[in-house]
N, C-alpha and C positions, 0 to 999 in steps of 0.2 A: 309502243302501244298502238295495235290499231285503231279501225277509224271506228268501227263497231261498239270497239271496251271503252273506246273516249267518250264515245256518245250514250252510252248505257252509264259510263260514271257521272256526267252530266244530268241526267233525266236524274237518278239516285239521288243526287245533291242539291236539284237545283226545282223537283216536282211536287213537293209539300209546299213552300213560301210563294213559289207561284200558284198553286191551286188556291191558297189562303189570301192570297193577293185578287184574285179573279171573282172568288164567291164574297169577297168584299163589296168589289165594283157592282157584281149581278145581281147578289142574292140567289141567284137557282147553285143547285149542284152541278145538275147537266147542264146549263149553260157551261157555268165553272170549268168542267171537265173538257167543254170542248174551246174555251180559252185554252186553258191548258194544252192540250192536244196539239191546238192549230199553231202558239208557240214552237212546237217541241218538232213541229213539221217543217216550220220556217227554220229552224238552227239547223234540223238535217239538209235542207237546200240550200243553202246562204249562210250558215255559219263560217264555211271556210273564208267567206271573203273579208272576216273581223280581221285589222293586224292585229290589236291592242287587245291578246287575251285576257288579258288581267279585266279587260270591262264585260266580261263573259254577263255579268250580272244585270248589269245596267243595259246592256244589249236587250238580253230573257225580258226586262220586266218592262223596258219600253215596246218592246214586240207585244206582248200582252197587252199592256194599257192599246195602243193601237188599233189594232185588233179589237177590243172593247170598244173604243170610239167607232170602228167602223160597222158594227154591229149593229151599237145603239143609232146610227145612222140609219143602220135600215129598216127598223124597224120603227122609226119614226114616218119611213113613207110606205112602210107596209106592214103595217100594226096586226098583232096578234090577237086575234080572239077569240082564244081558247083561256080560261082561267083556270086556276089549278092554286090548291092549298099546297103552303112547300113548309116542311118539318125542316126548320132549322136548327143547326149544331150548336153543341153548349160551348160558350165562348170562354170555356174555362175558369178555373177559380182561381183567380187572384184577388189581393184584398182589395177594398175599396171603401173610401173615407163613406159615400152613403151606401145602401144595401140594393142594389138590382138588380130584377131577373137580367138573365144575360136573352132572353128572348126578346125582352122589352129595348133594350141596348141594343142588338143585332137590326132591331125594326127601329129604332131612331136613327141610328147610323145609313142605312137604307136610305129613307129619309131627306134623308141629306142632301143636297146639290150634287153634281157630282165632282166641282170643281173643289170641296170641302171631300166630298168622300176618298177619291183615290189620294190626297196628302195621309187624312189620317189613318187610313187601311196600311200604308208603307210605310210611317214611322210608330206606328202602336204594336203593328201586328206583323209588320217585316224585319223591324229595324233596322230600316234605312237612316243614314244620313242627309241633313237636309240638302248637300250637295247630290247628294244619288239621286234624291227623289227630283232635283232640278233638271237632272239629265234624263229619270226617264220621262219626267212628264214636260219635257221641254218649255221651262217658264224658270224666270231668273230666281234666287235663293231667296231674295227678297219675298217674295209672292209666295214660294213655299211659307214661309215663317208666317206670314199673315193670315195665310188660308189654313194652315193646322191652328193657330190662334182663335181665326173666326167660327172655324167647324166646331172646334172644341165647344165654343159658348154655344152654339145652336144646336149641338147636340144634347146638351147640357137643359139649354130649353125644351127639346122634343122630351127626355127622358122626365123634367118635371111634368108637363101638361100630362104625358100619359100616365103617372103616382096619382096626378089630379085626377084623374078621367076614370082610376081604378086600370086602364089597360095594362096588362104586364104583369101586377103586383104580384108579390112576393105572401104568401100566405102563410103564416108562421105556425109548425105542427102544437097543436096544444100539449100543453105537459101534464102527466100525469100528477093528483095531488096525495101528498105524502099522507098516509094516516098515523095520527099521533095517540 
């Protein structure tokens, strides 16, 4: 196989969980996209020097988080101010023991630290192992387990105050009533 078809099966396999992993960390799209991107730039320059393909993964998604911290670096000393409403994606239907919008859920997770967000963006929404997420995010397994532990409860908090506050809620379609 060339170097072209490895690299095109790579982006194929490897550009959905990363995009999903990015707009985690962001929240924008185009931010997202261009995490995304500038990963997929670095595997084409510096890919080859991986020996240990089998960590092709763990490679991908620490380049990303990286990437991400260097970003949110710079725009802590050169802040944006331009504002802009961003249409978030529906974070799917899965069950869930209470009932939330998933827009309400998307913005607590947001929210969040970001030391709590990227653990549980890579094992809710990657699923990663808590050793993978150790190696992308460079911090011992210990600290992985404590920080998806901790995030969970504080997300858990952000998503009650906003039930409380009314933000997010769920509005239930009224039912038609039967005539007897």
């Amino acid at each position: 196989m060339n170097q072209d078809t490895e690299f095109a099966n790579l982006v194929r396999e490897w550009y959905d969980p990363l995009y999903r992993f990015a707009y985690s960390l962001c929240g924008s799209r185009e931010d997202a996209l261009d995490l995304t991107q500038n990963t997929f730039l670095k595997w084409a320059r510096k890919g080859h020097l991986l020996k240990k393909h089998h960590r092709v993964k763990t490679w991908l998604f620490t380049v990303l988080y990286r990437e991400f911290l260097d970003q949110a670096r710079h725009r802590k000393k050169f802040p944006n101010l331009e504002l802009k409403e961003e249409i978030l994606p529906d974070a799917g239907t899965g069950q869930a023991r209470e009932r939330v919008d998933s827009r309400a859920a998307v913005n607590a997770l947001a929210r969040l630290e970001e030391d709590f967000r990227a653990p549980l963006a890579l094992f809710y929404f990657e699923h990663h192992s808590y050793a993978e997420i150790a190696d992308v995010l460079d911090i011992p397994i210990g600290t992985v387990m404590s920080r998806i532990r901790r995030g969970k409860d504080r997300l858990r908090r952000h998503l009650r105050g906003s039930r409380e506050t009314g933000e997010g809620d769920v509005v239930p379609f009224p039912r038609k009533q039967s005539q007897s």
